[in-house]
Structure formats: C-alpha cells, structure tokens
MARBA-3410 file (N, C-alpha, C, O; in Angstrom, 1 decimal):
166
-0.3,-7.3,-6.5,-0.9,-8.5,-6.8,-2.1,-8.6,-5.8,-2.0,-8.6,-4.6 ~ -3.5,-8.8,-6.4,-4.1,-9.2,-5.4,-4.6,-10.4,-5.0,-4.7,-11.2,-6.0 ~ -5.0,-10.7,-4.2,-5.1,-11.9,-3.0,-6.4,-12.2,-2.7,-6.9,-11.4,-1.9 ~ -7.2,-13.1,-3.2,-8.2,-14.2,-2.6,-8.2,-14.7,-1.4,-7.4,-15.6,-1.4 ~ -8.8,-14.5,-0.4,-8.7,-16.1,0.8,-9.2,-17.2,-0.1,-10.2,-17.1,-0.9
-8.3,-18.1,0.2,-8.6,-19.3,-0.3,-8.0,-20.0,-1.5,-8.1,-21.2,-1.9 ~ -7.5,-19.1,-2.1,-6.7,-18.9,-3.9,-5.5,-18.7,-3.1,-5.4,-18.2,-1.9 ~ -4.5,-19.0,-3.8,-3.0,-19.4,-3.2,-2.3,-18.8,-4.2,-2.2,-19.6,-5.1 ~ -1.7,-17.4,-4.6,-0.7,-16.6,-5.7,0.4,-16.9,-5.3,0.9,-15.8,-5.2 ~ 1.3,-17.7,-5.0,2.9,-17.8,-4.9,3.3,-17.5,-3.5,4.4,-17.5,-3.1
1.8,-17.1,-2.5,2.0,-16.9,-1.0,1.5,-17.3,-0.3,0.4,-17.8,-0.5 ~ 2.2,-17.3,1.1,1.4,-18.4,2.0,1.5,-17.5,3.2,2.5,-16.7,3.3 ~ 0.7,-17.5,3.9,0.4,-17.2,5.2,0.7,-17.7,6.4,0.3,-18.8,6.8 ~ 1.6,-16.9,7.2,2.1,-17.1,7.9,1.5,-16.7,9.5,0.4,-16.1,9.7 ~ 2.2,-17.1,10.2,2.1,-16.7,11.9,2.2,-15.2,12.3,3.0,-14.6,11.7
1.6,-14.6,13.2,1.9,-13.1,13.4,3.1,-13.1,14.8,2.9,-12.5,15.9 ~ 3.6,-13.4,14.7,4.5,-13.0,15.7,5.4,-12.9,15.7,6.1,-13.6,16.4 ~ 6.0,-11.9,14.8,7.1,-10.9,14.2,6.0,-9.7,14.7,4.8,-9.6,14.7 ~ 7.2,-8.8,14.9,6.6,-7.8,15.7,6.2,-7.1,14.2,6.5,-7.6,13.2 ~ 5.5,-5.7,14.3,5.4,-4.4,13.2,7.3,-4.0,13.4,8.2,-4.2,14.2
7.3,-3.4,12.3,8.6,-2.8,11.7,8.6,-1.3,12.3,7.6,-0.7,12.5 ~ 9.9,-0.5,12.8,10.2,0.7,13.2,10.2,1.6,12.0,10.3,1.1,10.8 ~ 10.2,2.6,12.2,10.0,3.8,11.0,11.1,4.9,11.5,11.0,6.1,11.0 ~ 12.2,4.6,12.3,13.0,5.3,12.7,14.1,6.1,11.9,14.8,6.9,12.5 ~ 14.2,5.8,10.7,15.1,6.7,9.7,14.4,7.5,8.8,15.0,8.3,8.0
12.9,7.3,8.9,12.4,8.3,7.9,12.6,9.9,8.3,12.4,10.2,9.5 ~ 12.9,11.0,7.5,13.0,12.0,8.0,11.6,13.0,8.7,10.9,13.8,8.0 ~ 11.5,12.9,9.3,10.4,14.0,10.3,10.0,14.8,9.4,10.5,15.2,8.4 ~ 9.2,15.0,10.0,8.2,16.3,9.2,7.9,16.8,7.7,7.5,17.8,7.2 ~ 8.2,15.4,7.1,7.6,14.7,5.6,5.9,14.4,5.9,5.3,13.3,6.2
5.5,15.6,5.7,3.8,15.0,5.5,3.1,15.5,4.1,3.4,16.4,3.4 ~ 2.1,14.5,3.9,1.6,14.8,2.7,0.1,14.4,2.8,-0.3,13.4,3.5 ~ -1.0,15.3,2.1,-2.2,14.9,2.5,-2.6,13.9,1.5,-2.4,13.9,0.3 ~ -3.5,12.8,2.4,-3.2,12.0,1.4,-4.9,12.1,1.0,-5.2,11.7,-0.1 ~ -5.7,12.5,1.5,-7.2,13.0,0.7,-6.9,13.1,-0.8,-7.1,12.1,-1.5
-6.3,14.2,-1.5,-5.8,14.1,-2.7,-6.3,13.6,-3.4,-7.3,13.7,-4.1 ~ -4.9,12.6,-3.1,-4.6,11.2,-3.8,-5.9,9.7,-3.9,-6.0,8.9,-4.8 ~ -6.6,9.8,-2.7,-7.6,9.0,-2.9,-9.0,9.6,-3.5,-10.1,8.9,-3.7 ~ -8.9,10.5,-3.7,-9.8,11.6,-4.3,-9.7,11.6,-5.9,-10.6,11.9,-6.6 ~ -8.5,11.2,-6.4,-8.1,10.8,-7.7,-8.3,9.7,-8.3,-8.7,9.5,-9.4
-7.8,8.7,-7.1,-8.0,7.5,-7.2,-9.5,6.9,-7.4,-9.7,5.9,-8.2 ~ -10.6,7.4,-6.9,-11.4,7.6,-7.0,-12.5,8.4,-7.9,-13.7,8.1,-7.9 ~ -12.1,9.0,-8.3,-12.6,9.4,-9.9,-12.4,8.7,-11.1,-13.3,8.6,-12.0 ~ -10.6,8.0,-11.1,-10.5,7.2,-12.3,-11.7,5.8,-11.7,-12.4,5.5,-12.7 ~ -11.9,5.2,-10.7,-12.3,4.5,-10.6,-13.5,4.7,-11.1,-13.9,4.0,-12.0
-14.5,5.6,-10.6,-15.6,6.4,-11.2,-16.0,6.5,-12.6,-17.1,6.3,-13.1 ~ -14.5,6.9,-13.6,-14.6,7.3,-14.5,-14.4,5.5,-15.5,-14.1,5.5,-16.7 ~ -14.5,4.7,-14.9,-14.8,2.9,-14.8,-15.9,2.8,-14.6,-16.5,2.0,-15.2 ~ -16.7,3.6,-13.7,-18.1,3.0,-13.8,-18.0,1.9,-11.9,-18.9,1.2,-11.3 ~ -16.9,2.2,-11.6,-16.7,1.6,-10.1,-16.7,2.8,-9.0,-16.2,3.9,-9.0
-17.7,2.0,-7.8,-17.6,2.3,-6.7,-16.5,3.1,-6.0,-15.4,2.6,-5.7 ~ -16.7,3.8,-5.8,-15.6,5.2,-4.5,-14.9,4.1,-3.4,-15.7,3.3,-2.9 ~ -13.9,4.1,-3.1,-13.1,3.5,-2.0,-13.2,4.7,-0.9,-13.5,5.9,-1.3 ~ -13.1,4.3,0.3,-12.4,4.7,1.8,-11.6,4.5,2.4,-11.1,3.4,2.2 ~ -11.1,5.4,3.3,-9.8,4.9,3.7,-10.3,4.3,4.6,-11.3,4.6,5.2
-9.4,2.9,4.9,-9.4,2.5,6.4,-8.1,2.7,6.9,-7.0,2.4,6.5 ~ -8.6,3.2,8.1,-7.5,3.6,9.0,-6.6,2.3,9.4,-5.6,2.7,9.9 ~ -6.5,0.5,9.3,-6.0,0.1,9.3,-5.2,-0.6,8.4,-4.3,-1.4,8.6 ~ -5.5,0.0,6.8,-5.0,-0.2,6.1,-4.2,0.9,5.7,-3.3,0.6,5.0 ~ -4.3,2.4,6.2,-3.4,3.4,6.1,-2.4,2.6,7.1,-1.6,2.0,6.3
-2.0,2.4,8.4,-1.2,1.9,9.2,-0.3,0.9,8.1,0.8,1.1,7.7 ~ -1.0,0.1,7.9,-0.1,-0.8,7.2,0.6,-0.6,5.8,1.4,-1.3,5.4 ~ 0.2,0.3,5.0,0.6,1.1,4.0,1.6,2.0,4.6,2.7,2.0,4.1 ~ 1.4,2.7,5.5,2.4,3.8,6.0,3.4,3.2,6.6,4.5,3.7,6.3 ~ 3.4,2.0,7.8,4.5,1.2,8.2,5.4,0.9,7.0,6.6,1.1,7.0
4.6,0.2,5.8,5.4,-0.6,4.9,6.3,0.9,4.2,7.5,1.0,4.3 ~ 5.4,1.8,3.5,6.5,2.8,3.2,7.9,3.3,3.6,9.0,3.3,3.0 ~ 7.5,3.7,5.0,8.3,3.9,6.3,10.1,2.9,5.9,11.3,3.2,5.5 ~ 9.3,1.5,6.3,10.1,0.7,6.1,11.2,0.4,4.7,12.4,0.0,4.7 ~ 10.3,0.9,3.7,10.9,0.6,2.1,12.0,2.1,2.3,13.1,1.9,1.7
11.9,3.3,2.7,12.7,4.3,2.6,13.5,3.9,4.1,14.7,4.3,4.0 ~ 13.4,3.5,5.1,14.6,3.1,6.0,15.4,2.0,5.5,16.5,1.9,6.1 ~ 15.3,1.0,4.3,16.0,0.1,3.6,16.8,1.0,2.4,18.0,1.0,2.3 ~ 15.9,1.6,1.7,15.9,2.3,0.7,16.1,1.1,-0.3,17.2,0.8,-0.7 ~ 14.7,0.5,-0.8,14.9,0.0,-1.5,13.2,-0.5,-2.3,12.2,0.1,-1.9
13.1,-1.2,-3.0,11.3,-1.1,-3.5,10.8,-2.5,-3.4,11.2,-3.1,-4.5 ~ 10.1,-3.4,-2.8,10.0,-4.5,-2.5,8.2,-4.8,-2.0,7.8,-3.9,-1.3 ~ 7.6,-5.4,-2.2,6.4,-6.0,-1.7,6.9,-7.1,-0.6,6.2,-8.0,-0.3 ~ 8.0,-7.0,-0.2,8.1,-7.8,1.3,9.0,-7.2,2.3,10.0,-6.6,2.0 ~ 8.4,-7.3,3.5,8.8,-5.7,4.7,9.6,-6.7,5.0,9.5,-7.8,4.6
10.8,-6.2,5.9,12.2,-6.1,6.3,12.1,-7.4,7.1,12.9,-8.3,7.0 ~ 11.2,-7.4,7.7,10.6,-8.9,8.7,10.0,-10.2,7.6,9.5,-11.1,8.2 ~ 10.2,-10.2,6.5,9.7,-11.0,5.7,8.6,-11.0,5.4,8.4,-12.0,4.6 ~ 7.1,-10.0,5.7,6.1,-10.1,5.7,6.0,-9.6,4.5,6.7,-8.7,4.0 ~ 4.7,-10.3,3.8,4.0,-9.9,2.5,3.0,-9.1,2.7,3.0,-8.7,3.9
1.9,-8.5,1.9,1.1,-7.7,2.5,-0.3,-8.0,3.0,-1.2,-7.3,3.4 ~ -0.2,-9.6,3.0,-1.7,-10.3,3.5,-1.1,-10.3,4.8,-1.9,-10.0,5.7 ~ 0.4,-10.5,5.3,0.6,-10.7,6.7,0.6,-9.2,7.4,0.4,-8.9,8.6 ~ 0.9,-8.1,6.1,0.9,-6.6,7.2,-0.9,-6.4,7.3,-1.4,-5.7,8.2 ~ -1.4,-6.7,6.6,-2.8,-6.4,6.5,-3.3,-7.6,7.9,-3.8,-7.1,8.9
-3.2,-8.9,7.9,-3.4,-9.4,9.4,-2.8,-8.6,10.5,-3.4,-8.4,11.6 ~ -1.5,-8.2,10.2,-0.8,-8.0,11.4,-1.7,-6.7,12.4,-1.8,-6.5,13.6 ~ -2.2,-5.9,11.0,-3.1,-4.4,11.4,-4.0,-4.8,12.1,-4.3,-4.0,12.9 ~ -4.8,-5.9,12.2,-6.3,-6.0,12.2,-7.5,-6.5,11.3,-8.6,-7.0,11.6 ~ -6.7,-6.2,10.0,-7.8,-6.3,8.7,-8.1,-7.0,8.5,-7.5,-7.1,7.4
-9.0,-8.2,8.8,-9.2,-9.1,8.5,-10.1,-9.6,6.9,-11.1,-10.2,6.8 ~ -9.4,-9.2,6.1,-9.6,-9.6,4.2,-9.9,-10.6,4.0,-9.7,-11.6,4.5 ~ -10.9,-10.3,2.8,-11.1,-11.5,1.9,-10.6,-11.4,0.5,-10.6,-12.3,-0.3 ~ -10.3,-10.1,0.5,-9.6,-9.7,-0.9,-8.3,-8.5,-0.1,-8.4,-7.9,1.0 ~ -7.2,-8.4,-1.3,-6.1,-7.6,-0.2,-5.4,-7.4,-1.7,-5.8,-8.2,-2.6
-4.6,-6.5,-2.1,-3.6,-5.7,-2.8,-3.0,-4.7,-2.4,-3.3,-4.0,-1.4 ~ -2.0,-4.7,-3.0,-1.0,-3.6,-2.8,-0.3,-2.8,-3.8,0.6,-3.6,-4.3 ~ -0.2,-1.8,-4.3,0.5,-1.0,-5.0,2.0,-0.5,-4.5,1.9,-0.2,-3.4 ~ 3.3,-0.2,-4.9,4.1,0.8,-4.5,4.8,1.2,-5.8,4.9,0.9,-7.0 ~ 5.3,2.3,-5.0,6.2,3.1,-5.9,7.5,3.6,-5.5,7.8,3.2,-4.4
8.3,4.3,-6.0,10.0,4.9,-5.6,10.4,5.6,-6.5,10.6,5.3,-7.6 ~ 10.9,6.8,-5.9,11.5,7.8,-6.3,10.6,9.2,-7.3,11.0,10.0,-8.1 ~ 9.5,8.9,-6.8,8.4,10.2,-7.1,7.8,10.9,-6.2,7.0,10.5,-5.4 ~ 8.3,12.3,-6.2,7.7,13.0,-5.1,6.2,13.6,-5.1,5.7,14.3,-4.2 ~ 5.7,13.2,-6.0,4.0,14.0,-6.1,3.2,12.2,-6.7,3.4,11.4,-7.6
2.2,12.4,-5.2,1.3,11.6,-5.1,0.3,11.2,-6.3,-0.1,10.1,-6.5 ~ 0.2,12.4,-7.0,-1.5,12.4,-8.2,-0.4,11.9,-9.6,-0.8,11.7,-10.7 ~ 1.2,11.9,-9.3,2.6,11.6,-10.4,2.1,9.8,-10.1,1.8,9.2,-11.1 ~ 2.1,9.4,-9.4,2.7,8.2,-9.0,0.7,7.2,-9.2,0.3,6.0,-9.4 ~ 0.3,8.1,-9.1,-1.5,7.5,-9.6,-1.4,7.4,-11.1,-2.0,6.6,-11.9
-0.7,8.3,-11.2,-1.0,8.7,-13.2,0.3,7.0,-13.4,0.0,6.0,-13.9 ~ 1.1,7.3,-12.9,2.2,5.7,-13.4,1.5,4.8,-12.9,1.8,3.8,-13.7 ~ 0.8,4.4,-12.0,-0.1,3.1,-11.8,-0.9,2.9,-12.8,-0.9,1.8,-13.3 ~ -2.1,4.1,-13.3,-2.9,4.1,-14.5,-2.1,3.5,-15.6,-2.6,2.8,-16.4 ~ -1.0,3.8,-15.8,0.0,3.5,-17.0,0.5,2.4,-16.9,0.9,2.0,-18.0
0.6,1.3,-15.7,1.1,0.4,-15.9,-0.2,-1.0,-15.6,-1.1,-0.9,-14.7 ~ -0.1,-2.1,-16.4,-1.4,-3.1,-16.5,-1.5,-3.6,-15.0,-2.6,-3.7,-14.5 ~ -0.4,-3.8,-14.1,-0.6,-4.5,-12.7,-1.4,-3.7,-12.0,-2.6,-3.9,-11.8 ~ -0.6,-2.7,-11.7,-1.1,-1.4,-10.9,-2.8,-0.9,-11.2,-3.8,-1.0,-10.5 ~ -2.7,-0.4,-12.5,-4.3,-0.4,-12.6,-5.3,-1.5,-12.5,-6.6,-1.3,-12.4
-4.7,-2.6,-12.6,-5.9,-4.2,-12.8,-6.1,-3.5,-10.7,-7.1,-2.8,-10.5 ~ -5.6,-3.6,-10.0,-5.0,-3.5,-8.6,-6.0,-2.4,-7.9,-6.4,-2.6,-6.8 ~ -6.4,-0.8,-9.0,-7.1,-0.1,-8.6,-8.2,-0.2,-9.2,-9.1,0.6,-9.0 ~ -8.5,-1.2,-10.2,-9.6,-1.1,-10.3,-10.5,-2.6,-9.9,-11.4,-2.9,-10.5 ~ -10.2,-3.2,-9.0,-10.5,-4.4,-8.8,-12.3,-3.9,-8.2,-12.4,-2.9,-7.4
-13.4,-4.9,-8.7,-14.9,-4.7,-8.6,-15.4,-4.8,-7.2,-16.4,-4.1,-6.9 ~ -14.5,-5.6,-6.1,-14.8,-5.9,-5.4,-14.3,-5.4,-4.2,-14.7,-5.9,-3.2 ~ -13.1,-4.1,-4.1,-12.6,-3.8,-3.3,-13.3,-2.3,-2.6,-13.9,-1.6,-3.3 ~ -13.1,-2.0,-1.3,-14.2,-1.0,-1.0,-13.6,0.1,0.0,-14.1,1.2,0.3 ~ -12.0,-0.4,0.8,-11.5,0.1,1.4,-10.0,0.7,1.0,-9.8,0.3,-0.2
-9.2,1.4,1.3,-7.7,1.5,0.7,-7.2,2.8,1.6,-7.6,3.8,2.1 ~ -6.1,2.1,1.7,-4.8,3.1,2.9,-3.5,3.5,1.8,-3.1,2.9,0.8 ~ -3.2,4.8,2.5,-2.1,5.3,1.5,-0.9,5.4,2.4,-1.0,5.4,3.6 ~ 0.2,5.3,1.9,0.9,5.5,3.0,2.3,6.3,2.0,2.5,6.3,0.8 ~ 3.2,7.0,3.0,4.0,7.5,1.7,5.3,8.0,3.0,5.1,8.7,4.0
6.2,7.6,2.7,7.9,7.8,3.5,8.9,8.2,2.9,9.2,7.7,1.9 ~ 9.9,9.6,3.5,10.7,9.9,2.4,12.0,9.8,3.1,12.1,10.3,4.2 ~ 13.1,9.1,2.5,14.1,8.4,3.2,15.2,9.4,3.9,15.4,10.5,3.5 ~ 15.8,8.7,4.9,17.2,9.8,5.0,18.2,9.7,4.6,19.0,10.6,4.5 ~ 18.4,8.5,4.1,19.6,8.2,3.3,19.8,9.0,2.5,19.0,9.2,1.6
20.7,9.6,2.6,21.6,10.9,1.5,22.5,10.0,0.5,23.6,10.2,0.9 ~ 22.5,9.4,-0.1,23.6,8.7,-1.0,22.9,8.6,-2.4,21.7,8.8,-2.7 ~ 23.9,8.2,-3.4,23.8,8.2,-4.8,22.9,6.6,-4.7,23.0,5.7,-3.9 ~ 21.7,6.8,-6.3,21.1,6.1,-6.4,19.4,6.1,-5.3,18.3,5.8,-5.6 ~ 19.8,6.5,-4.3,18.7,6.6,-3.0,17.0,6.8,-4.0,17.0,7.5,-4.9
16.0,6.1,-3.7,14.8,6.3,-4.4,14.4,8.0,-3.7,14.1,8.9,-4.4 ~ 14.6,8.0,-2.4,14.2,9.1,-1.4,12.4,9.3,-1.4,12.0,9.7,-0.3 ~ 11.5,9.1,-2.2,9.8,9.3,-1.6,9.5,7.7,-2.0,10.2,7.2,-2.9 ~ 8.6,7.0,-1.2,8.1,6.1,-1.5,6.7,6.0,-0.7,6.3,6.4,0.3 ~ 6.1,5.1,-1.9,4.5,5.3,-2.4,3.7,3.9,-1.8,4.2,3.0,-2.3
2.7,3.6,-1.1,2.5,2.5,-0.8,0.7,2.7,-0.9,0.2,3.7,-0.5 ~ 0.1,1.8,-1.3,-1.2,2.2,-1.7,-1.6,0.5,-1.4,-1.1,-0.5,-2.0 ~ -2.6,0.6,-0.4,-3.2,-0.9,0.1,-5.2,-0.9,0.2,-5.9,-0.3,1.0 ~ -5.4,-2.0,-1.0,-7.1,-1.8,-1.3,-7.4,-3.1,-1.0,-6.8,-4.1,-1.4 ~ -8.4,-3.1,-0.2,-9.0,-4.4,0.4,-10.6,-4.5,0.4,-11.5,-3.7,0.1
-10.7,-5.8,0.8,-12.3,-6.0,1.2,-12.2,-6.9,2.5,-11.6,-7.9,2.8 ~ -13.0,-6.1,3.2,-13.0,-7.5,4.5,-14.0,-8.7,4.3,-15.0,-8.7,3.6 ~ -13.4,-9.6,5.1,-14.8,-10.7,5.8,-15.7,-10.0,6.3,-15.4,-9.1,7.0 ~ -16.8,-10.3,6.2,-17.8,-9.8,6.9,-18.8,-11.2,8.1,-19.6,-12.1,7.9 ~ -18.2,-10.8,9.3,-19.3,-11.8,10.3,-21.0,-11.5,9.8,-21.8,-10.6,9.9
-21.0,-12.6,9.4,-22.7,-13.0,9.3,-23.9,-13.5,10.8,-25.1,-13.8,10.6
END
C-alpha cells in the first residue's frame, strides 16, 4: 500500500521507541544479489515509460530487517513483530518520506520469480510503478524453521520518495 504524508490509509503513525527487530533465526549464509532484481524492476518500470529507482541503503535496512523478521515468525504480514507498519520501519531507518510502499512475498526462492508475481498482481504492480517514487531497498530472509507449511524465502521490496529540505 502506499502512503502519502498527510493522507491517512487505515494507518497512523506512531512514536519510535520500540527498538529495531533481531534477525537471529535467519539461517547464515543466505545471500542473494540483489542488483538483479532491481535491474528488473527497473526495466519493467522503463518499459512504462518511468524513471529508474536506486537503492537506498536505508530503505534496504528496513526491507531486509522486515524480511529477517517475517522468516524468524515464519509468517507474511506488512506489520513487524513490534507492531510497526512500514512508515514506522522507514522512520525508524532514517527515511524521512513523503511517499513510502511496500511490497512482500513468501515462499519463492528466485528474486526476478517473485518481480514477475508482483507484475501479475494489481497491488504490487500499482506499488512498482508509482510516478513519483525514486528510491527502493530489497531485502530477502530465508527462515530456519524446518517444519511443515514453513514459507522458508521471504521477499520484501520498499520504494519511497523523501522530503526534501528547501
């Protein structure tokens, strides 16, 4: 969903002081490049007639925490374990937005798999193709939970625009 300052979507903004979330059950030495993936993301956007995104490194943090977090639950949620939504992990980073979205996913292990199902679904792509966004962090966590049902890769994709001081 994405998020206006000032426009109110069913969320409200809260206080920062709930700490960031631990990433302690994700299994180690799960890495994935995530160039790729924004390299894709960025062509379909292209192939729209829209502007190239960048990563920001504070919106990777908070995409990657949130991941982290959704495979130590093992579960698929747009709210981290602390109750935060993703305007409050995007404050919590730094990012100070004027526009903020979030994508996720579960239980797909290939990144350019999980772009092609966002293209396919109306939320997800309204979300990558928004006119006004210029930044975006990937984040991606693969769980240790060994049990039946387990999603095991999860996908977190965060596109923003900051405030800009005048």
């Amino acid at each position: 969903m994405a998020l206006a300052k000032g426009v109110l979507f069913f969320m409200v903004v809260v206080g920062l002081s709930t700490p960031l979330i631990s990433a302690k059950t994700v299994v180690a030495g799960d890495h994935v490049s995530l160039g790729p993936i924004l390299a894709f993301i960025n062509k379909f956007r292209g192939a729209n007639s829209l502007s190239k995104l960048v990563f920001d490194k504070r919106l990777n943090i908070a995409a990657d925490l949130h991941a982290r977090d959704l495979a130590a639950r093992n579960v698929l949620s747009h709210i981290s374990s602390n109750g935060w939504s993703i305007t409050q992990r995007a404050n919590g980073v730094g990012y100070n937005w004027r526009l903020i979205a979030e994508n996720i996913s579960a239980g797909v292990p290939d990144g350019i798999d999980v772009v092609n199902a966002w293209i396919k679904s109306p939320k997800h792509r309204k979300n990558m193709l928004l006119r006004d966004i210029i930044h975006a962090g990937v984040g991606y966590a693969r769980s240790s939970i060994k049990e039946k049902g387990n999603f095991d890769h999860y996908w977190v994709l965060v596109v923003g625009s900051p405030i800009y001081n005048k």
